[in-house]
C-alpha positions in Angstrom: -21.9 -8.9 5.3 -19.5 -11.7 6.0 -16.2 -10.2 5.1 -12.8 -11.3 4.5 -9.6 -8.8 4.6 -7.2 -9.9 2.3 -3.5 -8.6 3.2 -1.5 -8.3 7.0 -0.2 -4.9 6.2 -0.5 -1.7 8.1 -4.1 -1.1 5.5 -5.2 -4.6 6.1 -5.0 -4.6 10.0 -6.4 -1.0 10.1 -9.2 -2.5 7.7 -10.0 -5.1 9.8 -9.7 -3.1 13.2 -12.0 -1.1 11.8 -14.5 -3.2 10.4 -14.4 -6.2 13.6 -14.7 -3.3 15.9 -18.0 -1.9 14.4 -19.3 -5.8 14.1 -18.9 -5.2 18.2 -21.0 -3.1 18.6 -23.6 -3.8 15.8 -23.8 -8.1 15.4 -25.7 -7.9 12.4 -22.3 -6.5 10.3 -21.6 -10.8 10.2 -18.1 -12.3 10.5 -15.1 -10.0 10.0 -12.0 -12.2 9.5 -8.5 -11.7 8.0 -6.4 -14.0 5.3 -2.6 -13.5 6.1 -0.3 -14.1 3.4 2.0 -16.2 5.2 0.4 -19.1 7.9 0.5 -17.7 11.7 -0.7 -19.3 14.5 -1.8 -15.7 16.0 -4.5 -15.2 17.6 -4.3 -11.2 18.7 -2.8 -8.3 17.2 -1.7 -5.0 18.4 -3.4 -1.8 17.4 -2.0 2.0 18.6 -4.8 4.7 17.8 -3.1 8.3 16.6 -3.7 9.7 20.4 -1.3 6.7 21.4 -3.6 4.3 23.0 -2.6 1.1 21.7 -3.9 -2.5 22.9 -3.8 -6.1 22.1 -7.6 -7.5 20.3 -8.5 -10.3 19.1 -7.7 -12.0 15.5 -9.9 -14.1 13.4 -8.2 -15.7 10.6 -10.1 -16.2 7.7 -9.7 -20.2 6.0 -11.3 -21.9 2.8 -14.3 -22.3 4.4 -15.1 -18.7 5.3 -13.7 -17.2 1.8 -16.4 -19.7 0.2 -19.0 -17.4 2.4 -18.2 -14.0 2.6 -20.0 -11.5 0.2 -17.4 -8.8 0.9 -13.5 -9.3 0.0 -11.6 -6.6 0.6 -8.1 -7.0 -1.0 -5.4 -4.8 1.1 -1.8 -5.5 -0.8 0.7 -4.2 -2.5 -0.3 -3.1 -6.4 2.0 -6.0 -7.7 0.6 -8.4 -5.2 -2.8 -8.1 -6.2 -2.9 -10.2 -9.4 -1.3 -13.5 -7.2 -3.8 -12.9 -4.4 -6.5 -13.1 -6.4 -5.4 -15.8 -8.2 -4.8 -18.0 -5.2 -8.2 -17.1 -3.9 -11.0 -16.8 -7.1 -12.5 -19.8 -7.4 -13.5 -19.4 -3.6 -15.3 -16.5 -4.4 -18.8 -16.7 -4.1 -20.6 -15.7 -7.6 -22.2 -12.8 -6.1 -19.1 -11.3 -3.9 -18.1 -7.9 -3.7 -14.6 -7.4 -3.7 -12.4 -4.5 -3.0 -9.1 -3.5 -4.3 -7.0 -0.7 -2.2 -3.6 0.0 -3.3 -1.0 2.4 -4.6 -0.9 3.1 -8.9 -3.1 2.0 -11.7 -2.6 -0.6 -13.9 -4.1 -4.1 -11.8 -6.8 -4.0 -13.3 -5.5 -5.5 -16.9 -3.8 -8.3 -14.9 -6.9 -9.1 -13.4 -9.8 -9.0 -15.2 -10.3 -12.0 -16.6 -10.8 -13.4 -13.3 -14.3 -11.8 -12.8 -17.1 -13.8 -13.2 -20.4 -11.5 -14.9 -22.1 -11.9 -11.8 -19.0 -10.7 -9.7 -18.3 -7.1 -8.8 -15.3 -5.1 -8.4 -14.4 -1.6 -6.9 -11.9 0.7 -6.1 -10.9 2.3 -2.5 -8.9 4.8 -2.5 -7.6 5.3 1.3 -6.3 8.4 2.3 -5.6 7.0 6.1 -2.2 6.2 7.4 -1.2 3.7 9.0 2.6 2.3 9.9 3.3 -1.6 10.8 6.1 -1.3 13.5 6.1 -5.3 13.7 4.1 -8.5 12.2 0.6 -7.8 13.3 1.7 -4.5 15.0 0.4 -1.4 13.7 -0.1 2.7 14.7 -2.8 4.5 13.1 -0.7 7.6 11.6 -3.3 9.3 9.4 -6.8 10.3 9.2 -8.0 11.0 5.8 -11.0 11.2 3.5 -11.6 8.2 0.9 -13.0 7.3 -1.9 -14.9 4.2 -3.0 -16.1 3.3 -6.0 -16.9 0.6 -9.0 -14.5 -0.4 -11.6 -16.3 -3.8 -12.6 -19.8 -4.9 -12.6 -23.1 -3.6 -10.8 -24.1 -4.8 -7.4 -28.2 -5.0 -6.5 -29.2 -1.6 -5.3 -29.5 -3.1 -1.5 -25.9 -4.6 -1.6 -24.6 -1.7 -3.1 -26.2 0.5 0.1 -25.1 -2.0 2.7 -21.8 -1.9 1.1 -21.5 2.2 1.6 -23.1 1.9 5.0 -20.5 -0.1 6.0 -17.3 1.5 4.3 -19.0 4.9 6.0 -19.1 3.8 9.4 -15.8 1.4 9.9 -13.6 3.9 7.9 -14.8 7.3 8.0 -15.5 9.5 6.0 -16.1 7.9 3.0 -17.1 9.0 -0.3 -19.3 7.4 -3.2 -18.1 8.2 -6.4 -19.6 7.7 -9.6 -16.4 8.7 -11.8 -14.0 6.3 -9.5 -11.6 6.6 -12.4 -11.3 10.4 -12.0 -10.7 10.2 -8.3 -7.8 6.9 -9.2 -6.0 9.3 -12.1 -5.6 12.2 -9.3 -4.2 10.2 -6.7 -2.2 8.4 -9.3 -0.7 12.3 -10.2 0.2 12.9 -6.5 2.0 9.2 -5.4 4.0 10.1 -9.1 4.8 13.5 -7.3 5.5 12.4 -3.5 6.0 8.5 -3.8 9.7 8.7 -5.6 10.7 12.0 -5.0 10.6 11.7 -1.2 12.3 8.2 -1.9 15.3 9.7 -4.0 15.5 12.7 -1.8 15.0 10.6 1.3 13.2 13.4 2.7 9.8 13.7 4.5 6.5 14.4 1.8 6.4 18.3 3.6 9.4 18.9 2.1 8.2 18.6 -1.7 6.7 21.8 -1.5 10.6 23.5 -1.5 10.7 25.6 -4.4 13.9 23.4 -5.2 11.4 20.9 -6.5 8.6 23.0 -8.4 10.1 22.7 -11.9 10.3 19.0 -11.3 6.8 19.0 -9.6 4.9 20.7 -12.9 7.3 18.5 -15.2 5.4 14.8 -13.6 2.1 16.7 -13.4 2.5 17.9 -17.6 3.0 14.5 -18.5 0.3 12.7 -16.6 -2.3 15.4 -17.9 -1.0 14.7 -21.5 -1.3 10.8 -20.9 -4.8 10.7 -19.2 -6.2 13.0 -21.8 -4.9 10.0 -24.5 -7.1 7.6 -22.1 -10.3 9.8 -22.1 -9.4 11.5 -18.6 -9.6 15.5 -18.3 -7.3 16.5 -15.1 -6.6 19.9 -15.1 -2.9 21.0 -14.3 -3.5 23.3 -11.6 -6.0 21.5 -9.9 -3.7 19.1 -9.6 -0.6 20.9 -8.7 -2.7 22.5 -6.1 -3.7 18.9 -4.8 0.0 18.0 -4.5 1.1 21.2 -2.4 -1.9 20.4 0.3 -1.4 16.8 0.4 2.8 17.4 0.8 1.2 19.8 3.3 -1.2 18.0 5.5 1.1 14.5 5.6 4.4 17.1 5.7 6.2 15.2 9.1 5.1 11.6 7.1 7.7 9.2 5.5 5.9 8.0 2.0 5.1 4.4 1.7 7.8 4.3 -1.2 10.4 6.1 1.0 9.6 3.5 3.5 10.0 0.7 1.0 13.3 1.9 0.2 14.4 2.3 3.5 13.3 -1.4 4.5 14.5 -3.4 1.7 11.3 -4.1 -0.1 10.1 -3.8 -3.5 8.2 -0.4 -4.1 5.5 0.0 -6.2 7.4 2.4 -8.9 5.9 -0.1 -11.9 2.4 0.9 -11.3 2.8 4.6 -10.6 5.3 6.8 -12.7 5.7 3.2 -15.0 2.2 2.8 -15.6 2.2 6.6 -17.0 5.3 5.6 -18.8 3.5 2.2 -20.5 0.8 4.6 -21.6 3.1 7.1 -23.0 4.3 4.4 -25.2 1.3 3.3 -25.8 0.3 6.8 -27.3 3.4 7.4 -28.1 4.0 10.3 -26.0 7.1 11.5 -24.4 7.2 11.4 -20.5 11.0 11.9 -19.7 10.2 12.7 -16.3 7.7 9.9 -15.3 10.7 7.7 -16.9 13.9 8.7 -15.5 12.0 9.0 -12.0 10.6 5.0 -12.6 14.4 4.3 -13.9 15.8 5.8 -10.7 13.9 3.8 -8.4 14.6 0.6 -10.1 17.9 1.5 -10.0 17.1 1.4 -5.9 15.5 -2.0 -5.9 18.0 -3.5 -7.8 21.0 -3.0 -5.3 19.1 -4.9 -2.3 16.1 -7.2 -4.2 17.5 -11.1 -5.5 18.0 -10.5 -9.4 
């Protein structure tokens, strides 16, 4: 598959590392290359594997031409990013691409849409890897982690479909199939409305979530979101996901959560698609969430004192 990575972020160079890296050592994988979001003249990047080893590797940058070709698009942005990318890029896309989405939060998907042709299809990674940009086209793998893929729009041919999880499999390992992607989005989306702005607010590393200071809090977020998703025709189970939480917290206890991060840099967070999205909804069903709201509320609060009104 000729493939284009769409985003210059910690997930899109550890996408593309991944992926260029495995189309060494196996040709037939087709041309890896990346779009940037801003023009670079680049022509390497740096990549630091979690044992420290980090070198400089070469960079492909993707143009008009190879968009036009790829059958694979693999979209690596920010959840309020998506809808522009796309927008800039769709009528390069070839009738028959795959394309990717990997972010943060629900909600994209409405924005979106109605840029898919019939023919088109769409689905959903969630990545469970970390990965931390230390400086433009700099990046440390932080993270391993299991992921789900999965389709949100369309139906590839049965042999695209397999190269597709082939692929995903071997570049980003492991990686699971999963027929109820929406399942899989609505429990990470119940853990990033857990970590994501408490560990901003708090400014505290996701371990520390698990402090019985926080609990009340914890099974407040987790009530609402199992209220809200059972209005959208999703059955979570409380526990299940509490317990999800407390081994996530757990296992990425020493990280600093991409929202604290966003805080800490200046940048806007993606708040609107995680506790706002289950806020939208609970208007939408008309369902209280006071906790999903004064922690969405909060954040904004954040953005507003450092992002251009």
């Amino acid at each position: 598959m000729n493939t284009v990575i769409v985003g210059q972020g910690a997930i899109g160079l550890l996408c593309y590392h991944r992926l260029s890296q495995l189309k060494k050592h196996n040709k037939a994988n087709g041309l890896i290359s990346l779009l940037p979001s801003t023009k670079t003249s680049l022509t390497q990047y740096s990549f630091s594997e979690i044992n420290g080893e980090a070198k400089n590797f070469p960079l492909t940058l993707a143009n008009n031409q190879t968009l036009t070709c790829a059958q694979l698009i693999v979209v690596c942005v920010k959840s309020y990013q998506v809808a522009d990318a796309l927008k800039a890029i769709h009528h390069l896309i070839a009738d028959d691409a795959i394309i990717i989405v990997t972010h943060n939060g629900l909600g994209t998907l409405e924005e979106i849409s109605y840029l898919f042709k019939p023919s088109q299809c769409l689905f959903a990674l969630l990545l469970t890897q970390g990965a931390k940009k230390t400086a433009d086209y700099h990046i440390e793998h932080t993270g391993e982690g299991e992921s789900n893929l999965g389709i949100i729009w369309g139906e590839p041919v049965a042999e695209k479909k397999r190269h597709l999880l082939e692929l995903m499999t071997q570049s980003l390992q492991p990686v699971n199939f999963q027929e109820n992607i929406k399942q899989a989005q609505w429990e990470k989306i119940a853990i990033n409305c857990v970590i994501n702005p408490l560990s901003a607010l708090e400014n505290i590393d996701n371990g520390k979530i698990n402090q019985r200071i926080y609990q009340d809090t914890v099974r407040d977020i987790i009530k609402e979101v199992v209220n809200v998703g059972a209005r959208e025709g999703v059955e979570l189970a409380e526990n299940v996901l509490l317990s999800l939480v407390t081994k996530v917290a757990e296992r990425t206890k020493k990280n600093i959560s991409s929202m604290r991060a966003d805080i800490m840099n200046k940048r806007r967070t993606e708040i609107d698609y995680i506790n706002g999205y289950i806020h939208r909804l609970g208007e939408k069903h008309q369902l209280a969430t006071p906790m999903n709201t004064k922690l969405w509320l909060a954040v904004k609060v954040l953005e507003k004192q450092y992002l251009p009104q």
